[in-house]
C-alpha positions in Angstrom: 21.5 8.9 -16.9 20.0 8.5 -13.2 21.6 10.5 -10.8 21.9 10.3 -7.0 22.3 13.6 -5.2 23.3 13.1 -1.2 21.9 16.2 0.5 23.6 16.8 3.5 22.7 19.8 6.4 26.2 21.7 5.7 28.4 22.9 8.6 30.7 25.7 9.5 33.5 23.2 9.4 35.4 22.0 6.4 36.0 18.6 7.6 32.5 17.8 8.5 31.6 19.0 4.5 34.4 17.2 3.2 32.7 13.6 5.4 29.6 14.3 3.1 31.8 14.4 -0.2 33.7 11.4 0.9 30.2 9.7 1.3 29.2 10.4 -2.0 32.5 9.1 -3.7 32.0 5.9 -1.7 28.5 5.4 -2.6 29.6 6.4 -6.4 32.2 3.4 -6.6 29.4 1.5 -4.9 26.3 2.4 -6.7 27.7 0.1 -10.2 25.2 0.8 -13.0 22.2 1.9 -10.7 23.4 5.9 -10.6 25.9 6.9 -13.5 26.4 10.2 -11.4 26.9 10.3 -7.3 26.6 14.2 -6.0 26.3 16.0 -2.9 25.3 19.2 -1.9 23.9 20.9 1.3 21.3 23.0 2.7 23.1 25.5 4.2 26.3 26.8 5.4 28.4 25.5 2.3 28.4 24.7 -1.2 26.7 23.3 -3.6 23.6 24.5 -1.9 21.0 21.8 -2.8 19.8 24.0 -6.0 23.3 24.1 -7.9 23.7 20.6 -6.4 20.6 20.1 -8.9 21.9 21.9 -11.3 25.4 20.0 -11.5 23.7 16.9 -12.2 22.3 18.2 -15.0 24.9 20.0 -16.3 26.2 16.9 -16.6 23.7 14.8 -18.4 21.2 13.4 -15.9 17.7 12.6 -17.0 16.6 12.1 -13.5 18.2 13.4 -10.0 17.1 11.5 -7.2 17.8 13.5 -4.0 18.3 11.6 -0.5 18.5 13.3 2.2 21.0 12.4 5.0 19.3 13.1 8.0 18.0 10.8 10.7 14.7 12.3 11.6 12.1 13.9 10.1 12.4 17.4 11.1 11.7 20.9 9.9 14.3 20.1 7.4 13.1 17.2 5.6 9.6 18.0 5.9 10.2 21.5 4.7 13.8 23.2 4.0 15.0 20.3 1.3 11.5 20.3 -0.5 11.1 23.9 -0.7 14.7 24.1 -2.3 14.0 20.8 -4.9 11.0 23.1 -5.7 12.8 25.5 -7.4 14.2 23.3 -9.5 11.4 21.4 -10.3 9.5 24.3 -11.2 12.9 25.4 -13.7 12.7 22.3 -15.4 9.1 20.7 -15.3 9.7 18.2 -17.6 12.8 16.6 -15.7 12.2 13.6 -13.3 13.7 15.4 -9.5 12.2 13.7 -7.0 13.1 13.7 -3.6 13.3 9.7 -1.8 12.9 8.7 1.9 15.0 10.4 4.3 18.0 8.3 5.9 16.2 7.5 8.9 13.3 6.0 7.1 15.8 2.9 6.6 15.3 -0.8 8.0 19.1 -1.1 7.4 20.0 1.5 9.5 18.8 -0.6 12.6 21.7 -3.3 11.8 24.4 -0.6 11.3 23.5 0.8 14.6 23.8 -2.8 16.3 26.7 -3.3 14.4 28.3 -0.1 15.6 27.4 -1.0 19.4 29.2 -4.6 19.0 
């Protein structure tokens, strides 16, 4: 089973972590038979941190985690912070397909969502 783990930054308020877990349920009932498992977890400052996000999808039967992370630039973050933490888990389980995909600012799409926001 493929598996689709949203990583998030993670934020001192509740509401703004519950936004990311809404997220992830709406691209679960979106993602049809591309992902049989949607997650999310963060980097910091809430849980699942992005290891035990790893871990959950396992836990439950993935054969491959696909992480995205949701941030628009590519900061200190993405280039460092998220693949230092997928490292840990690629390291625990070598043989298990974790990979880590473009980050959300990387996306053509975005551009129209932006326009379509400013309409």
């Amino acid at each position: 089973m493929k598996a689709l783990l949203l990583v998030a930054h993670g934020s001192r308020r509740a509401e703004s972590n519950e936004e990311i877990a809404q997220l992830a349920m709406r691209v679960a009932a979106r993602a049809g038979d591309d992902f049989g498992l949607v997650q999310h977890a963060f980097l910091e400052l809430a849980d699942p941190l992005i290891p035990d996000g790893i871990e959950l999808c396992i836990a439950s039967g993935a054969t491959s985690v696909q992480v995205v992370p949701y941030f628009l630039a590519r900061g200190t973050h993405v280039v460092d912070d998220i693949p230092e933490q997928v490292a840990i888990k690629q390291a625990q389980y070598p043989d298990m397909d974790i990979r880590i995909t473009n980050y959300l600012g990387t996306s053509d799409e975005l551009v129209d969502v932006l326009l379509k926001l400013a309409s």
